[in-house]
N, CA and C of each residue as an Amber inpcrd file, in Angstrom:
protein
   423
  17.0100000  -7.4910000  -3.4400000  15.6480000  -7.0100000  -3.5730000
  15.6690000  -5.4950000  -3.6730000  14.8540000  -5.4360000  -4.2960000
  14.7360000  -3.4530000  -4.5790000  13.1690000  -2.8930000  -4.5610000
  13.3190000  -2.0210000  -3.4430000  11.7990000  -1.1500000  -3.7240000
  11.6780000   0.0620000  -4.2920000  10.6470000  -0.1310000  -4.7710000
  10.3640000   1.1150000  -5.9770000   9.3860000   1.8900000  -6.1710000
   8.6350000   2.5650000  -7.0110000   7.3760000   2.8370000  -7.6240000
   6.9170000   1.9360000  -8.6290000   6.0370000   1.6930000  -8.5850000
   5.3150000   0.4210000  -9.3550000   5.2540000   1.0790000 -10.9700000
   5.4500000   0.6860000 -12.0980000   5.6780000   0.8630000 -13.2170000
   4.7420000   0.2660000 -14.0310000   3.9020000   0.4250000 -15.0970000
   3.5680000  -0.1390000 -15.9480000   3.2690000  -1.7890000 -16.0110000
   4.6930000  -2.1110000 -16.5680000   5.1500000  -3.3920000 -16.8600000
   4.8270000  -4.2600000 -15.3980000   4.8150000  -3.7430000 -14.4660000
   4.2020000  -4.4410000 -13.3500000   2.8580000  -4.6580000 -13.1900000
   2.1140000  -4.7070000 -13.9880000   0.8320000  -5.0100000 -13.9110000
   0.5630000  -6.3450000 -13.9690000   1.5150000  -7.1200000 -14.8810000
   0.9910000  -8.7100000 -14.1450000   1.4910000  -9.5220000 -13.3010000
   2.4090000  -8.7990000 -12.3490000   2.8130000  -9.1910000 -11.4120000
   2.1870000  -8.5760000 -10.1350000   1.4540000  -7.5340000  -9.9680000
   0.6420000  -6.8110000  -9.2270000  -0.9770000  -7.7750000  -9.2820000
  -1.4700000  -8.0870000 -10.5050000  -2.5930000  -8.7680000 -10.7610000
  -2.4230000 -10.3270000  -9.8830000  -1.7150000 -10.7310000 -10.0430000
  -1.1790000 -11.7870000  -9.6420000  -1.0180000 -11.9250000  -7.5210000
  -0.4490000 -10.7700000  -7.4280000  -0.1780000 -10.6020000  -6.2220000
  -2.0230000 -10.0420000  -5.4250000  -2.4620000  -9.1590000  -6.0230000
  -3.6160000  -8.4690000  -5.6280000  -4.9690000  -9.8840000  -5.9320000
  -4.6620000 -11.3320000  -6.4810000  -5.8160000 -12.3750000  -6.7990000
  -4.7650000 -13.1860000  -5.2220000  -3.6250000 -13.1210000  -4.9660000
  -3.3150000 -14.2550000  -3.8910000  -4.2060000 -13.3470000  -2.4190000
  -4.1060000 -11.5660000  -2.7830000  -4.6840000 -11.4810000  -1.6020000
  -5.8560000 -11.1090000  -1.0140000  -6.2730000 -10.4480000  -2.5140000
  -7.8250000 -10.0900000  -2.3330000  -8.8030000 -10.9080000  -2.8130000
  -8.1140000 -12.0910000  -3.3930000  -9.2260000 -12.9050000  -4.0560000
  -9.9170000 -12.3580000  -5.3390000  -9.1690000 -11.2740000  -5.9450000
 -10.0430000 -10.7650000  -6.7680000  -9.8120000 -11.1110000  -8.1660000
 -10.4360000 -11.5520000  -8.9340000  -9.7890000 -11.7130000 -10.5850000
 -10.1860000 -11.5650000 -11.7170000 -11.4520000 -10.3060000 -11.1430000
 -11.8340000  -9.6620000 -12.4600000 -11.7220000  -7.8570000 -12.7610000
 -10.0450000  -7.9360000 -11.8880000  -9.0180000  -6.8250000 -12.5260000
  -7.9870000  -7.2510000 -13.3580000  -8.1400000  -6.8980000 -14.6980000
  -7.2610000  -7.0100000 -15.9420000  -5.9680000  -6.3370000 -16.1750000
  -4.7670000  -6.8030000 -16.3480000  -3.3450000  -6.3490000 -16.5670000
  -3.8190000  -4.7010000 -17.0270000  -4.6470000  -4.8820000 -18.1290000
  -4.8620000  -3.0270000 -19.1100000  -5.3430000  -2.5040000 -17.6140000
  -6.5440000  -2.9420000 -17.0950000  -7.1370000  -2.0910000 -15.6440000
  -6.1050000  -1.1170000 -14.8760000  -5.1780000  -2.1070000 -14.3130000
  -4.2310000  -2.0310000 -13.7290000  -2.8700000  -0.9400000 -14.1590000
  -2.6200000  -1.2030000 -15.3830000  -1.9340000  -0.3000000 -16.3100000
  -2.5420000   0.7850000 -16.2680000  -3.7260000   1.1000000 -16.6660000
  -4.7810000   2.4310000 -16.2300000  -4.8390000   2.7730000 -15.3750000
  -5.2150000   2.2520000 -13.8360000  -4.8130000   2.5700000 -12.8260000
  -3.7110000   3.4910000 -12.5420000  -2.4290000   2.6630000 -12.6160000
  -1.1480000   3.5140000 -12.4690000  -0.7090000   4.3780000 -13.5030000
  -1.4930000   4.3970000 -14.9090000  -1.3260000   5.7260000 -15.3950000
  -1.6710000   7.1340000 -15.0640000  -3.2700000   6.7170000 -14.2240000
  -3.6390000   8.1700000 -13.5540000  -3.2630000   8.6680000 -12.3840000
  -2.0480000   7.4110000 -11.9120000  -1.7950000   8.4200000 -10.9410000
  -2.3480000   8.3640000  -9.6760000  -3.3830000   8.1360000  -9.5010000
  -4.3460000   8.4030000  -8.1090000  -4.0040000   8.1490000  -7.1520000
  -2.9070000   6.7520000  -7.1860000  -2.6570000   5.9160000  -6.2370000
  -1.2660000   5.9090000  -6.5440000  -0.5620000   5.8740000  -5.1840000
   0.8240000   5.5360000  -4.8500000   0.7680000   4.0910000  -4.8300000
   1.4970000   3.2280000  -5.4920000   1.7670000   2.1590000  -5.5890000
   3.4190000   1.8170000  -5.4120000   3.6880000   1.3080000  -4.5100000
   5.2180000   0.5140000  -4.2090000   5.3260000  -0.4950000  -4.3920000
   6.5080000  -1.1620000  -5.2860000   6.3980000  -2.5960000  -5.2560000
   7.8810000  -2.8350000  -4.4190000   7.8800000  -4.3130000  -4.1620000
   9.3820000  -4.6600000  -3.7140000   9.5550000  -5.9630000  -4.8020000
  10.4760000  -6.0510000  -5.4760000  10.8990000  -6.6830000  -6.7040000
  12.1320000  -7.6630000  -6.5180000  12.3910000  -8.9990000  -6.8230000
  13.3250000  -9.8460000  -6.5070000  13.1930000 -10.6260000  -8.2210000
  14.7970000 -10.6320000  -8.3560000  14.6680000 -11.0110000  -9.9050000
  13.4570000 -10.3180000 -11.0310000  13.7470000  -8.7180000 -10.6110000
  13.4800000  -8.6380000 -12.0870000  11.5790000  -8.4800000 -11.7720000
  10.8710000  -9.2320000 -10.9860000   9.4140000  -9.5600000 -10.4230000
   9.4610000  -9.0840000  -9.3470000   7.9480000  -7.8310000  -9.4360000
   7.4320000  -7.4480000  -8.1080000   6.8260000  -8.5500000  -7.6750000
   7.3790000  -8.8430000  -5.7320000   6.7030000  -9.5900000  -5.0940000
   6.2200000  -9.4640000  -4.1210000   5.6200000  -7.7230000  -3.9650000
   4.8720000  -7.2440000  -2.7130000   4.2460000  -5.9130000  -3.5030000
   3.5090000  -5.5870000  -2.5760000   3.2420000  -4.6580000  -2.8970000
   2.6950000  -3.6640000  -1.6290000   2.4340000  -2.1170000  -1.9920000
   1.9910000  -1.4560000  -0.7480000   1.1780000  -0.2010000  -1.7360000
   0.0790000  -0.0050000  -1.3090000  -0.6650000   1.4090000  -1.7040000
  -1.2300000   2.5260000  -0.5330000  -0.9540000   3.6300000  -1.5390000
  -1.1690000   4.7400000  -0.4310000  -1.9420000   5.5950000  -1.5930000
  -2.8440000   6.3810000  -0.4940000  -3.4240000   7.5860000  -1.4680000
  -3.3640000   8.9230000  -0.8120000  -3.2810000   9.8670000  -1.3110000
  -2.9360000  11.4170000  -0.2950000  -4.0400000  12.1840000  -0.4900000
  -4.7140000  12.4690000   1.0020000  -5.9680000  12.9940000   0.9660000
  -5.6220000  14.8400000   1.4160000  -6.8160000  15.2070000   0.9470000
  -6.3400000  16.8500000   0.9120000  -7.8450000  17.2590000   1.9630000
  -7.8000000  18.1050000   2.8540000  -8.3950000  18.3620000   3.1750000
  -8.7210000  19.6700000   3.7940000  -9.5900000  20.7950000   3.6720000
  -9.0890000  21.8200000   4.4050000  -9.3610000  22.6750000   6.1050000
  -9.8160000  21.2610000   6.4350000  -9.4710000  20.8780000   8.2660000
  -8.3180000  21.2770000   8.5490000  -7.4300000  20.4270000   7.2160000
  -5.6820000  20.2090000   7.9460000  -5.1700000  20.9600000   7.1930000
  -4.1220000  21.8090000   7.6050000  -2.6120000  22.4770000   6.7080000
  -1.8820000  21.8020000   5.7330000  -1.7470000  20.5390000   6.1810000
  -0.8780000  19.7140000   5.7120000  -1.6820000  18.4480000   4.8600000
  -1.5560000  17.8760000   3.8220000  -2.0390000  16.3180000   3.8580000
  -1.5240000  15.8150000   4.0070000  -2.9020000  14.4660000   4.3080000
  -2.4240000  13.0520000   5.0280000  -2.4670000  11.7530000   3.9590000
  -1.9370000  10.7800000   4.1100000  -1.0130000   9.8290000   3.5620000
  -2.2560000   8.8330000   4.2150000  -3.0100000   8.1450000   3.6550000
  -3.5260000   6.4020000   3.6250000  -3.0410000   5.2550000   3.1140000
  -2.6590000   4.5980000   4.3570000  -1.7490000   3.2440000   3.4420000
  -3.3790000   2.5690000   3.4650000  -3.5840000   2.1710000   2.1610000
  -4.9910000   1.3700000   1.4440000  -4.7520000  -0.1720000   1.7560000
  -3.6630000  -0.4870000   1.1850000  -3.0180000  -2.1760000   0.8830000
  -1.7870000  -1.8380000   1.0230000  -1.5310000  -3.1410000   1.2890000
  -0.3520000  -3.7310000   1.7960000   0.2510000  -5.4700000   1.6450000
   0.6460000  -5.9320000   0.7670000   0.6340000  -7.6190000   0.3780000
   2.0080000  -8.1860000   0.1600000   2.7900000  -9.0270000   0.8640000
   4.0830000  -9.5960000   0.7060000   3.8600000 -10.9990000   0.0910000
   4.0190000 -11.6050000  -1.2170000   4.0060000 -12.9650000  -1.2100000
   4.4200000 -13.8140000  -0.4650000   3.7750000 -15.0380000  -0.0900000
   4.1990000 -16.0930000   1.2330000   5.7230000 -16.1660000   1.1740000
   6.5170000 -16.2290000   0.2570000   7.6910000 -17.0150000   0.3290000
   8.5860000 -15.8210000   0.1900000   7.9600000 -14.7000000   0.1840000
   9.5560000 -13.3910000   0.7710000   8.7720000 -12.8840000   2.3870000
   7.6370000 -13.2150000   3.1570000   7.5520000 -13.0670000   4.4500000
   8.6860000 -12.7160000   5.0930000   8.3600000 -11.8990000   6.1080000
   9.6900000 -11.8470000   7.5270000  11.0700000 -11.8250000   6.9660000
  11.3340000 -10.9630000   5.9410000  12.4540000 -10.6770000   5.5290000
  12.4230000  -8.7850000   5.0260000  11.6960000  -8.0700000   6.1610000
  11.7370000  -7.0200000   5.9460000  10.9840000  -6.4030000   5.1100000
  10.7470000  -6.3190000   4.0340000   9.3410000  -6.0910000   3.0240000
   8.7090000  -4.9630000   3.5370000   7.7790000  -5.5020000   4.4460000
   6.5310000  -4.4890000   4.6910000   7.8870000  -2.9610000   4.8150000
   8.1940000  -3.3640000   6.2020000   9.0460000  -2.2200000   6.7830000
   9.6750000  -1.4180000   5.9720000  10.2940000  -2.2020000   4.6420000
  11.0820000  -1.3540000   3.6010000  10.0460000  -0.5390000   2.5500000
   9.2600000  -0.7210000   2.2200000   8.3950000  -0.1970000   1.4640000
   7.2920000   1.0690000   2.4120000   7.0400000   0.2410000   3.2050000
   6.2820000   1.7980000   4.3290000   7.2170000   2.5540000   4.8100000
   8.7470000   2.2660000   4.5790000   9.9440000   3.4950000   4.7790000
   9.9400000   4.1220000   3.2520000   9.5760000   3.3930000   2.4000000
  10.0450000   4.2180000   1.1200000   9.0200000   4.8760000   0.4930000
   7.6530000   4.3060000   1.1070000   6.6080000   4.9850000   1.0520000
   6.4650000   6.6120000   1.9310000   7.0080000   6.5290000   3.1700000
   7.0490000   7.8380000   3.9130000   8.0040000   8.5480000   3.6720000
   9.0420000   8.5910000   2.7530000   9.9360000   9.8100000   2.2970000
   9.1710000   9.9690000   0.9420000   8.8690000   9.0490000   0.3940000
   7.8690000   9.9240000  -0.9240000   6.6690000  10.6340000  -0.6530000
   6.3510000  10.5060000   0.1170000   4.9010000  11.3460000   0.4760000
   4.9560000  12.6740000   0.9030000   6.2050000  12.5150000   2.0520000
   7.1780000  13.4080000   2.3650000   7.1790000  14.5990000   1.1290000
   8.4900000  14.2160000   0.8010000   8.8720000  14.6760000  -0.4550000
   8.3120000  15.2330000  -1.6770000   7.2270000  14.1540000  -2.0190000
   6.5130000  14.8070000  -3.4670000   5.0970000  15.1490000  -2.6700000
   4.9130000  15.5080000  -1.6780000   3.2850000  15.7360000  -1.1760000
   2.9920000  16.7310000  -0.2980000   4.1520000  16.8290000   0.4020000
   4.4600000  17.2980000   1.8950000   3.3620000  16.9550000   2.7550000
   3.2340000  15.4090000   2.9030000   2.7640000  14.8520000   3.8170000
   3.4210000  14.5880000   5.6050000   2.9760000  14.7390000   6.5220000
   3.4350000  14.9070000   7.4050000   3.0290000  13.4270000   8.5840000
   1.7960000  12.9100000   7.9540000   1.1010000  12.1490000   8.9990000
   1.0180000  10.9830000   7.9070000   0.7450000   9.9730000   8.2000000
   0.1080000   8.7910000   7.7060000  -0.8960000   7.8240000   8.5990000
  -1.7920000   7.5070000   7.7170000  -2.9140000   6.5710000   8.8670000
  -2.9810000   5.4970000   7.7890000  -3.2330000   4.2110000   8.6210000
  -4.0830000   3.0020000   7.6770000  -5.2520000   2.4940000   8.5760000
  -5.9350000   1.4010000   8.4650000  -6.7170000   0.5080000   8.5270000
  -6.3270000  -0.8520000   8.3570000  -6.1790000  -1.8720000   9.4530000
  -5.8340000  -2.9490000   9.1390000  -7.1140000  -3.9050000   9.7970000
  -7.3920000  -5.1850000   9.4040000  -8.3650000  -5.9150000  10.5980000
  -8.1490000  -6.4160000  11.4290000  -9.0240000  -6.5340000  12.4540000
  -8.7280000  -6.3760000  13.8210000  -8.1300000  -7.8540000  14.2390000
  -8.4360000  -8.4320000  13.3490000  -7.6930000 -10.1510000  13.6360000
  -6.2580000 -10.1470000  12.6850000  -6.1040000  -9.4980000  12.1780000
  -4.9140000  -9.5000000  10.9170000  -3.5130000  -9.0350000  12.1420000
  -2.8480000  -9.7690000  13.2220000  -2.1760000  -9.7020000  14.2660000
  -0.5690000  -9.3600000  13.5150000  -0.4410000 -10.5480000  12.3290000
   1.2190000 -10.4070000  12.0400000   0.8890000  -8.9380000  10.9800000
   0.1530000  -8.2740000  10.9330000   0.3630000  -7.0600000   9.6710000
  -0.3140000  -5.6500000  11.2500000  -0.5960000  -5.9060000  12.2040000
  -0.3730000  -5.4640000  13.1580000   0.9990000  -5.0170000  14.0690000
   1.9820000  -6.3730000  13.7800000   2.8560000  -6.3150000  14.3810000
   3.7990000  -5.5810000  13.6940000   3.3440000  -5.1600000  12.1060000
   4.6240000  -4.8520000  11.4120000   4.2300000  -3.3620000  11.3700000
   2.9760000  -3.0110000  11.1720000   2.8490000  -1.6340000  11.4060000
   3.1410000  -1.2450000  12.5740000   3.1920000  -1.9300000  14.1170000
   3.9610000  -1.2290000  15.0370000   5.3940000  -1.3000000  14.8100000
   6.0880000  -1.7520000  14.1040000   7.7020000  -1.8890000  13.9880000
   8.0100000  -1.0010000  13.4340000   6.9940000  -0.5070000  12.4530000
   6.9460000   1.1470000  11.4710000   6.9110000   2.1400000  12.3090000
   6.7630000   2.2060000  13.0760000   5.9310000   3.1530000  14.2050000
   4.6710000   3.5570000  14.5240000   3.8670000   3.0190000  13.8010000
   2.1810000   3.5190000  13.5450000   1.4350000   3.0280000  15.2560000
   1.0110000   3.7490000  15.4690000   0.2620000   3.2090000  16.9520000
  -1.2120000   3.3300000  16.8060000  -1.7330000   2.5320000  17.8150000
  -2.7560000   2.1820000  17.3000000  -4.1330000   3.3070000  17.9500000
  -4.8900000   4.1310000  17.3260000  -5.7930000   5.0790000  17.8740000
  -7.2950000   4.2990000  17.9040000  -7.8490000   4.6950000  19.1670000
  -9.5040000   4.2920000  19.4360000 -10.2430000   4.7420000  18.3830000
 -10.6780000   4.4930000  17.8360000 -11.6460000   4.9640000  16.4440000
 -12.5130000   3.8380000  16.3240000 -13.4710000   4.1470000  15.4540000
 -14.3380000   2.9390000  15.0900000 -14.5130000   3.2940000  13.7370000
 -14.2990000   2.3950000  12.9750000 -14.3290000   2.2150000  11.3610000
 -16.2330000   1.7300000  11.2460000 -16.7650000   2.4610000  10.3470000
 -17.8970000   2.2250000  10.0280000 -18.1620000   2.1280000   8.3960000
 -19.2920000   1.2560000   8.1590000 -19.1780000   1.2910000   6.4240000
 -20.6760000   1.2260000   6.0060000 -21.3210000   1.4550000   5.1000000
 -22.4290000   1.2150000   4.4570000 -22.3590000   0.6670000   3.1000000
 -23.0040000  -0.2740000   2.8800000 -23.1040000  -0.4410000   1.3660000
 -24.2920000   0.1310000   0.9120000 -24.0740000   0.6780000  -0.2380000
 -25.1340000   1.3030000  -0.7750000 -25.7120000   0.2540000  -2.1360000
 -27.0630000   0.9040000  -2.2020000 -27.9300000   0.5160000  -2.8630000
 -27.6290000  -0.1210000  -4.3250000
């Protein structure tokens, strides 16, 4: 297995992976391809034969509170049948020397749900601990 930066040609294997976990399926291979042409988003895949079969996104926020920016892991998705074979852990390691590296990111935060226990357990194996905050949202009009 090999983790990487998500490429192009991974768009219908990302589409595929992003409908098992978000339920979503009216993002199109071109969408997706667009997506990772601009850039916006750090996208990691972990790939077995040739096919990404996970995936992880991050976006790097700039702010001028902080000196430094910070790193948001957005998503995070392992297909059922490469589970518990390291995945998450390898990709949020290969995710934090690139952020590192091409960002000079120093911190990283995510958001996971509060019932989502096994993607809990793997962000503490990363080291991420867990801070009192309260996540709030509005939908707008």
């Amino acid at each position: 297995m090999t983790i990487r930066l998500a490429q192009l040609q991974d768009a219908p294997a990302l589409r595929r992976l992003n409908e098992a976990f978000n339920e979503v399926t009216d993002v199109s291979d071109d969408a997706i391809r667009t997506a990772l042409a601009r850039n916006s988003e750090i996208v990691v895949v972990a790939e077995c034969g040739g096919e990404a079969i996970a995936f992880c996104c991050a976006q790097v926020k700039h702010s001028f509170c902080y000196a430094a920016p910070v790193a948001e892991v957005t998503e995070m998705y392992v297909d059922e049948a490469y589970r518990r074979q390291g995945l998450a852990q390898g990709m949020l390691t290969f995710l934090e020397k690139h952020v590192r590296d091409a960002y000079g990111v120093d911190e990283m935060h995510l958001l996971t749900g509060c019932a989502n226990h096994a993607a809990q357990s793997a962000y503490r194996r990363a080291g991420f601990v867990e801070k009192r905050e309260v996540y709030m949202r509005k939908e707008l009009p």
